[in-house]
C-alpha positions as CSV (number, residue, x, y, z in Angstrom):
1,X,0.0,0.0,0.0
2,X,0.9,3.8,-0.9
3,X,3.3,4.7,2.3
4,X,1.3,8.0,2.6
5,X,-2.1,6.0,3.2
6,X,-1.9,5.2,7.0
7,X,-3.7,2.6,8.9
8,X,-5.4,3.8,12.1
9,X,-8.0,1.3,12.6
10,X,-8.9,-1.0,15.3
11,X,-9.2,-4.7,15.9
12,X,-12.0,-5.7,18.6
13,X,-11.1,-9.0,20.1
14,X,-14.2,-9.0,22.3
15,X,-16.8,-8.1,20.0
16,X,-19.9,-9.1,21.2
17,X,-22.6,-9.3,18.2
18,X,-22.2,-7.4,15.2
19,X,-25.0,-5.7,14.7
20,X,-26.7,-6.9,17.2
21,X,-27.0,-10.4,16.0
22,X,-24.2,-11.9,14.5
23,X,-21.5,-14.5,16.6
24,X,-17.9,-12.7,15.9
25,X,-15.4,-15.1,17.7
26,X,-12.2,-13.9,15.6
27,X,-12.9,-10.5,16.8
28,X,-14.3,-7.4,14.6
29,X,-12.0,-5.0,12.8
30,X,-13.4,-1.9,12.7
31,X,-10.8,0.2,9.4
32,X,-10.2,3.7,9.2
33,X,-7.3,5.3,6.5
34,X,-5.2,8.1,6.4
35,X,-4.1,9.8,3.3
36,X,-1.1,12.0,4.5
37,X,-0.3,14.6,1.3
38,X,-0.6,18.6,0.5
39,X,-4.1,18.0,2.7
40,X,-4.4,15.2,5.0
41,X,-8.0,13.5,4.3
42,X,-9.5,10.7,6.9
43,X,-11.6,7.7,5.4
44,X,-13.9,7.1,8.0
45,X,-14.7,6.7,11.7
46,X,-15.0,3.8,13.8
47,X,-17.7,2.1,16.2
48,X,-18.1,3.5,19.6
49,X,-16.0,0.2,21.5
50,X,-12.7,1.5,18.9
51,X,-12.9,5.4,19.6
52,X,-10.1,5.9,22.0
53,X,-7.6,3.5,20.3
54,X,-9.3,5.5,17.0
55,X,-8.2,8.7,18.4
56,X,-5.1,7.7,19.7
57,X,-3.7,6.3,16.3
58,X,-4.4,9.0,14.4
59,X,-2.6,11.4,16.6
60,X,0.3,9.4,16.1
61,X,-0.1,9.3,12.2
62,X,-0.5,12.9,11.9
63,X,2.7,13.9,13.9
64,X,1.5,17.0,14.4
65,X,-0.4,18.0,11.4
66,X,-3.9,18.4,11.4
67,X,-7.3,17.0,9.7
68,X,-8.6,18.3,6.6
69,X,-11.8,16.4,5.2
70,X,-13.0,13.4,6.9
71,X,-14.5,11.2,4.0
72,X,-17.8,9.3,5.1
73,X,-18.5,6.5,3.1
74,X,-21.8,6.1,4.9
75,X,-23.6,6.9,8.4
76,X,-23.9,3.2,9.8
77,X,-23.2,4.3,13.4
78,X,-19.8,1.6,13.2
79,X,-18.2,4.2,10.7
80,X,-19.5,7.2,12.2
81,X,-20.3,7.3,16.0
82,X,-17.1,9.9,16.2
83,X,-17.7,12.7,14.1
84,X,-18.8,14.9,16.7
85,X,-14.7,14.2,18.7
86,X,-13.0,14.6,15.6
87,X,-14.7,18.0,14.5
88,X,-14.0,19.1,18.6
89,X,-10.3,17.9,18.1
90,X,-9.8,18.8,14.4
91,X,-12.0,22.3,14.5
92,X,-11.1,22.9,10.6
93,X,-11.8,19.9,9.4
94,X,-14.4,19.5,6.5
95,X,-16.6,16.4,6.3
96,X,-17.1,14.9,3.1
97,X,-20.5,12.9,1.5
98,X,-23.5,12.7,-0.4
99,X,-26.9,14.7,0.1
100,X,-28.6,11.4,1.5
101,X,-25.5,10.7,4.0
102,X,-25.9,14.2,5.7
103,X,-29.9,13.7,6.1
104,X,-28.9,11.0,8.0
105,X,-26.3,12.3,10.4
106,X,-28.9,14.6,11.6
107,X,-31.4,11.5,12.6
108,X,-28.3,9.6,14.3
109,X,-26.7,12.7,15.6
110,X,-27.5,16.3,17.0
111,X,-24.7,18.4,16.4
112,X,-24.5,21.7,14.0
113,X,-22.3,20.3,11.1
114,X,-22.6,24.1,9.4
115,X,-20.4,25.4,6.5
116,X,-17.8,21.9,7.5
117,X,-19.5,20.3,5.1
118,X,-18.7,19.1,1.1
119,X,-21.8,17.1,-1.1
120,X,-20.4,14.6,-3.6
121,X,-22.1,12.8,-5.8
122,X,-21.0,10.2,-8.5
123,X,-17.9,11.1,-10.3
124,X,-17.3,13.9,-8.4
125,X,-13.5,14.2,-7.8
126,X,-11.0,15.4,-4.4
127,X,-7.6,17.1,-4.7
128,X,-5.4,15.6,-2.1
129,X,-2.0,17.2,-3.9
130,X,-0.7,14.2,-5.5
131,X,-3.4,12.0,-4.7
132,X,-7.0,12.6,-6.4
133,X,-10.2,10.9,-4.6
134,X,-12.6,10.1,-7.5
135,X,-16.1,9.1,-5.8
136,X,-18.1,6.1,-6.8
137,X,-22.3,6.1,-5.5
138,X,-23.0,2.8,-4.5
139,X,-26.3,2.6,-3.0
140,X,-28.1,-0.2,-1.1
141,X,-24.2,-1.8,-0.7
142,X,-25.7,-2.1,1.8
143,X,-27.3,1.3,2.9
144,X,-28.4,4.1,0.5
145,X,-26.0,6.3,0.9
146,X,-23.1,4.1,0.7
147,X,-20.1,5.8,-1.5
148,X,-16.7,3.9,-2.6
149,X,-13.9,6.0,-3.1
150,X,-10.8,5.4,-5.5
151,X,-7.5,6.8,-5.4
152,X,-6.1,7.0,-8.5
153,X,-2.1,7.4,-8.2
154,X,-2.1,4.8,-5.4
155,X,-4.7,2.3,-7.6
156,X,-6.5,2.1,-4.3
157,X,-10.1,1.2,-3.9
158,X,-11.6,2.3,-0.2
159,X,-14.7,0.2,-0.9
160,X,-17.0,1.1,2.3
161,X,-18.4,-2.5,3.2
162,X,-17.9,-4.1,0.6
163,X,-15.2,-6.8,0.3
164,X,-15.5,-7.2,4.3
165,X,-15.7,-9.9,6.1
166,X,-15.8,-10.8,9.5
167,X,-12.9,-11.3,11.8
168,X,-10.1,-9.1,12.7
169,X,-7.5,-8.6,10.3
170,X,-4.3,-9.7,12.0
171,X,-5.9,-13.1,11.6
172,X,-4.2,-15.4,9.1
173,X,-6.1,-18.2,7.2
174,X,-8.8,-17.9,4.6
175,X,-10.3,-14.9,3.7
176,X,-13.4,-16.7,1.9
177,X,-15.2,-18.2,4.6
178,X,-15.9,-15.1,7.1
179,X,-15.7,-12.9,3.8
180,X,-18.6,-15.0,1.9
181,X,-20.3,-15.2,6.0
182,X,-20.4,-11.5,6.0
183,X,-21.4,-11.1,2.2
184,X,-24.8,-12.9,2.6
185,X,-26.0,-11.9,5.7
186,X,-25.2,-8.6,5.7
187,X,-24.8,-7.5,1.4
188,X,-26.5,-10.3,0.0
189,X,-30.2,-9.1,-0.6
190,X,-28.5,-6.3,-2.9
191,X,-26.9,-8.4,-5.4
192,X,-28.3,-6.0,-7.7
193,X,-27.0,-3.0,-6.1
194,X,-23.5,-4.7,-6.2
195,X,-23.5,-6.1,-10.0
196,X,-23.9,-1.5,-10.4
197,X,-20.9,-1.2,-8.7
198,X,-19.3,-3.4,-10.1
199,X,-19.7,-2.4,-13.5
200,X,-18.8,1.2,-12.3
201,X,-15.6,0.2,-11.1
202,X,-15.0,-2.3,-13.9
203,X,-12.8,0.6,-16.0
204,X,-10.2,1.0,-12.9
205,X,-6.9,-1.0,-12.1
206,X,-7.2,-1.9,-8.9
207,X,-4.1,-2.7,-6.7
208,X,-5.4,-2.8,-3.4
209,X,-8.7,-2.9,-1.9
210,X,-9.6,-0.7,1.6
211,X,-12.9,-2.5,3.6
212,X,-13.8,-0.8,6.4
213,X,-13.9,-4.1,8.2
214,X,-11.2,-7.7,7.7
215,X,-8.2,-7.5,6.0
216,X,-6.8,-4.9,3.5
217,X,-6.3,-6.9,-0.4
218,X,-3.5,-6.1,-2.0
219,X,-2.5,-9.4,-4.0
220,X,-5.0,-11.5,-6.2
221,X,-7.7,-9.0,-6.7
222,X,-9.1,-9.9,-9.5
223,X,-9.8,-13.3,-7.2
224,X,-12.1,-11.4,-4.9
225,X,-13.5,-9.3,-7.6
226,X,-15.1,-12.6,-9.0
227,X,-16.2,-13.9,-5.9
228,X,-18.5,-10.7,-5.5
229,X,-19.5,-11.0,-8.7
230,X,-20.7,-14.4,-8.5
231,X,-21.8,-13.8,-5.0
232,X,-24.2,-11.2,-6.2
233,X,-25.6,-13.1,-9.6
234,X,-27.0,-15.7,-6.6
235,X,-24.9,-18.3,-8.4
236,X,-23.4,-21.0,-6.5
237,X,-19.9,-21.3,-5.4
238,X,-19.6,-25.3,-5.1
239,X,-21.1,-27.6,-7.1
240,X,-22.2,-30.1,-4.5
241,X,-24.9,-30.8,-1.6
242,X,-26.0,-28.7,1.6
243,X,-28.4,-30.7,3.8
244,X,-29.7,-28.5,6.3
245,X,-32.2,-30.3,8.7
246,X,-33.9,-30.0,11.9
247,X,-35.0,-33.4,14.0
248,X,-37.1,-33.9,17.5
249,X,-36.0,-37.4,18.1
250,X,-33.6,-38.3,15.7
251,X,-35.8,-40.0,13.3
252,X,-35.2,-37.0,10.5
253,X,-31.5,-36.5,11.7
254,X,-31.0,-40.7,10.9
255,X,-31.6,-40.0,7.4
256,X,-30.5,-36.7,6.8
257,X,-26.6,-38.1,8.1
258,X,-27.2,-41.2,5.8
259,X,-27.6,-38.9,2.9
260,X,-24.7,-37.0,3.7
261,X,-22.7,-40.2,3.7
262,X,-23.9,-41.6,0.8
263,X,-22.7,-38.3,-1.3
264,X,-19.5,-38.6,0.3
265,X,-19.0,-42.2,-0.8
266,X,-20.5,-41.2,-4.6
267,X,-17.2,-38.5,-4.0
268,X,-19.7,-35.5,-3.9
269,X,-18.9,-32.1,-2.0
270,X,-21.2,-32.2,0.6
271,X,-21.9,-30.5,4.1
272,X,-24.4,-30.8,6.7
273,X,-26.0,-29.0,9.5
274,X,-28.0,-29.5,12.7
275,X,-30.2,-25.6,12.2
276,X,-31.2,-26.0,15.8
277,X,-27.5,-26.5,17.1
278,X,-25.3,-24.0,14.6
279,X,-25.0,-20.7,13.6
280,X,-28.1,-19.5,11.6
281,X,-25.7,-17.2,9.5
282,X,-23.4,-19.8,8.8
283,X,-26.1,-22.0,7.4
284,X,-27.0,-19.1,5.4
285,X,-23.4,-18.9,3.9
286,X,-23.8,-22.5,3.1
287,X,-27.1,-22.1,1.3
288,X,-25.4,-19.6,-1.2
289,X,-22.5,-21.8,-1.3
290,X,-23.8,-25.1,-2.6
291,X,-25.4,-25.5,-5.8
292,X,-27.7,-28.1,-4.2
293,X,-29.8,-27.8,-1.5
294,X,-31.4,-30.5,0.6
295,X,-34.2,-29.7,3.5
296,X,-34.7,-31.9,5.7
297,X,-37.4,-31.4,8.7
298,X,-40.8,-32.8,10.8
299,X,-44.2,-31.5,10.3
300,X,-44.9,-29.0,13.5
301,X,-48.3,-27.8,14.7
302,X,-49.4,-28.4,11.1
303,X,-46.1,-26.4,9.4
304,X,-42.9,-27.2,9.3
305,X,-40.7,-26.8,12.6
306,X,-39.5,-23.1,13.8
307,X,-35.8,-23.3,13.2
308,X,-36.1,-24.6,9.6
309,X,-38.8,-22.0,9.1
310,X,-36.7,-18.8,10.1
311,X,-33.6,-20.2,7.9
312,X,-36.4,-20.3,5.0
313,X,-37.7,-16.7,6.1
314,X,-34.3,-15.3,5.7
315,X,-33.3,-17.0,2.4
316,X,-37.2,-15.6,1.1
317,X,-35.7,-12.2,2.2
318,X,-32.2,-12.5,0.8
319,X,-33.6,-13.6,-2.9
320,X,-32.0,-17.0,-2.7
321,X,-31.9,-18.2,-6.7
322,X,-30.4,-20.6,-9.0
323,X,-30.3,-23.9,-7.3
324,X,-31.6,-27.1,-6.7
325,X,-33.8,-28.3,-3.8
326,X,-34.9,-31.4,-2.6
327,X,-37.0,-32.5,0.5
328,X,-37.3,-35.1,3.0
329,X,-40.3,-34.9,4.4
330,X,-41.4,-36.7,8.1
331,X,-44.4,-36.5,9.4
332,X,-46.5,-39.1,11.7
333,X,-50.1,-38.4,11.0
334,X,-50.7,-35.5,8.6
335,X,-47.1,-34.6,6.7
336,X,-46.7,-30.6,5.9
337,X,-43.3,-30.3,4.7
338,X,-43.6,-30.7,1.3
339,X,-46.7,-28.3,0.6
340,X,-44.7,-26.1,3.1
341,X,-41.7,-25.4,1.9
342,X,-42.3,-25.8,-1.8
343,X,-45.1,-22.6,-1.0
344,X,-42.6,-21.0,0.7
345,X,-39.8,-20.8,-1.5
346,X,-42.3,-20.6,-4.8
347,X,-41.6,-17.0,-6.0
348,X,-37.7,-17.1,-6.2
349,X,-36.1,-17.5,-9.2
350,X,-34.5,-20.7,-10.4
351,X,-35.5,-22.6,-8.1
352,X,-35.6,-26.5,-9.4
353,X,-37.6,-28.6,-7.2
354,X,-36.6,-32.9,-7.6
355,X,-38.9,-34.4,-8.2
356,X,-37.9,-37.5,-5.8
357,X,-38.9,-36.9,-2.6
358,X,-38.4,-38.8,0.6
359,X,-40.9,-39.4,3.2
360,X,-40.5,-41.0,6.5
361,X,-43.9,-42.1,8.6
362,X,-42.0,-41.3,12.2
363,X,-39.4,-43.0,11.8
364,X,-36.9,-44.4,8.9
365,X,-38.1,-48.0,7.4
366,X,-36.8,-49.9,4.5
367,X,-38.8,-48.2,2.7
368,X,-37.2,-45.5,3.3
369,X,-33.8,-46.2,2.6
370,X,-34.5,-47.4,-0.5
371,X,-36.3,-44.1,-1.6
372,X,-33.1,-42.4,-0.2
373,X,-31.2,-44.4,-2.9
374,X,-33.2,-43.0,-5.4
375,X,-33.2,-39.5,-3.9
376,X,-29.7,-39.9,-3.5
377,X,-29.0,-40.5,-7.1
378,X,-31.4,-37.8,-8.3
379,X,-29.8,-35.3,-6.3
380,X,-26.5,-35.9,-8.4
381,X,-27.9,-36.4,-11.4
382,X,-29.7,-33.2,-11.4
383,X,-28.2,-30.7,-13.4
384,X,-26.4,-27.5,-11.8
385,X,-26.8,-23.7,-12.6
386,X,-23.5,-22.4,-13.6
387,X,-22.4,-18.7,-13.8
């Protein structure tokens, strides 16, 4: 990265939720950048647990010198709860964003941001001396007033929230995982949104990428570049099976695990997942993933049981497409699943329903197993959707 763009972020170990809702246990990282040059122009605040650390980083970065715009790539209170410090300690300091992003510091915030501030819209461009900020709209990645900002000498994308991921970033390992955990729980209902910024950005050379949270990307970026775009055309990742199933006594879970072994001996990428004893977000991540999809649940006060139903709730919400479902189905006396989830999941796009089926009456019989087989054998035999 460009020496004269200076990391002052801060890594949360202790998290808590993020956002209120999702597990973090790598920690949150929580990015802010410098760009030290004729002016001196901050990308971003931080969330309220980072402020002092914040405050104390940037001191040291500027050696002396003082603040002159304070970019805001959008109002989400993690990348703004500071504003009101950093115009008390930087009194000359201008704050930089679009129309929509100032309506909204004046819901979160009640402070008199008079004649410090600078609108920007889409191609509007930033004099930094030798550096030039050339702003990108991206709205709905993921909040309306979401801008990206490029530097063009450096070749350096500060890309708000998107190419995040979850985690701090002094953590070494994969990026994908927390990356694609992050993407579809928290991005992934505006795949739309994304393929516009994507195209936007598709003219620049792009050396390194900026996220306001996870690691900065500096190597293979064309790598994560894909992955967003196939991310955000709902195609799958993997071709290969999720089984995601709920069981009261074991009966559903018995067959669900023997489908998951049977893929694995037919050498079939497969994964699996208790919904009532794992992380809703990571089975969410896992639904995008796969290219097939197997559900597997009891009939429950004459539905389907809770924890399956919220995992279908949020993939309704999130636009789930392109992929192939199957069903097993148990039910004692009057079996729901089916009609269920089939209605549920009816208005998405590309959704190919098997038309094997397994039911079990309570509990597995031969009969079963031997419509497993068949199920089994559909399920690989079914034909993809590809990007």
């Amino acid at each position: 990265m460009d020496n004269n763009i200076i990391y002052v972020g801060v890594n949360i170990s202790d998290n808590g939720l993020f956002e209120g809702q999702y597990i973090t246990p790598e920690g949150m990282a929580y990015n802010s950048y410098l760009i030290v040059d004729e002016k001196v122009c901050l990308m971003d605040s931080v969330d309220i647990k980072a402020g002092e650390l914040w405050l104390d980083n940037i001191s040291k970065a500027l050696n002396g010198r003082d603040i002159d715009y304070l970019v805001l790539s959008h109002v989400e209170p993690d990348h703004s709860y500071h504003i009101r410090k950093i115009v008390e300690l930087y009194p000359n300091i201008k704050i930089v964003g679009t129309v929509q992003a100032f309506k909204f510091i004046g819901q979160f915030y009640d402070f008199d941001l008079a004649n410090r501030t600078i609108v920007v819209g889409n191609g509007d461009t930033l004099s930094l001396g030798e550096h030039t900020l050339d702003f990108y709209t991206a709205p709905m990645v993921h909040w309306p007033e979401v801008m990206m900002t490029y530097e063009s000498s450096s070749k350096t994308l500060f890309s708000a929230d998107a190419f995040g991921k979850f985690g701090t970033n002094d953590i070494e390992g994969s990026w994908e995982c927390e990356a694609r955990r992050y993407y579809f729980n928290i991005v992934g209902k505006y795949g739309a949104n994304v393929q516009m910024i994507l195209k936007k950005l598709s003219t620049l050379t792009i050396e390194t990428i900026c996220p306001l949270h996870g690691n900065i990307l500096d190597k293979n970026i064309g790598h994560y570049i894909d992955l967003y775009d196939t991310w955000s055309l709902y195609m799958p990742e993997v071709d290969g099976v999720f089984i995601a199933y709920s069981s009261v006594y074991g009966n559903t879970e018995s067959v669900a695990k023997r489908l998951h072994q049977l893929l694995k001996d037919s050498g079939i990428k497969t994964s699996i997942s208790d919904l009532a004893r794992s992380d809703m977000a990571e089975n969410i991540e896992d639904v995008f993933k796969y290219s097939k999809i197997v559900f597997a649940t009891t009939t429950y006060e004459n539905t389907i049981f809770p924890v399956m139903e919220e995992l279908l709730s949020h993939l309704v919400q999130k636009g789930m497409a392109n992929k192939v479902v199957g069903i097993i189905d148990n039910g004692t006396w009057a079996p729901q699943v089916t009609k269920v989830i089939t209605s549920k999941l009816a208005a998405l796009k590309n959704i190919d329903f098997l038309e094997q089926s397994v039911l079990i009456k309570s509990a597995p019989s031969e009969d079963t197993w031997t419509a497993l087989e068949d199920f089994k054998n559909a399920l690989i035999s079914a034909t993809p959707y590809h990007k």
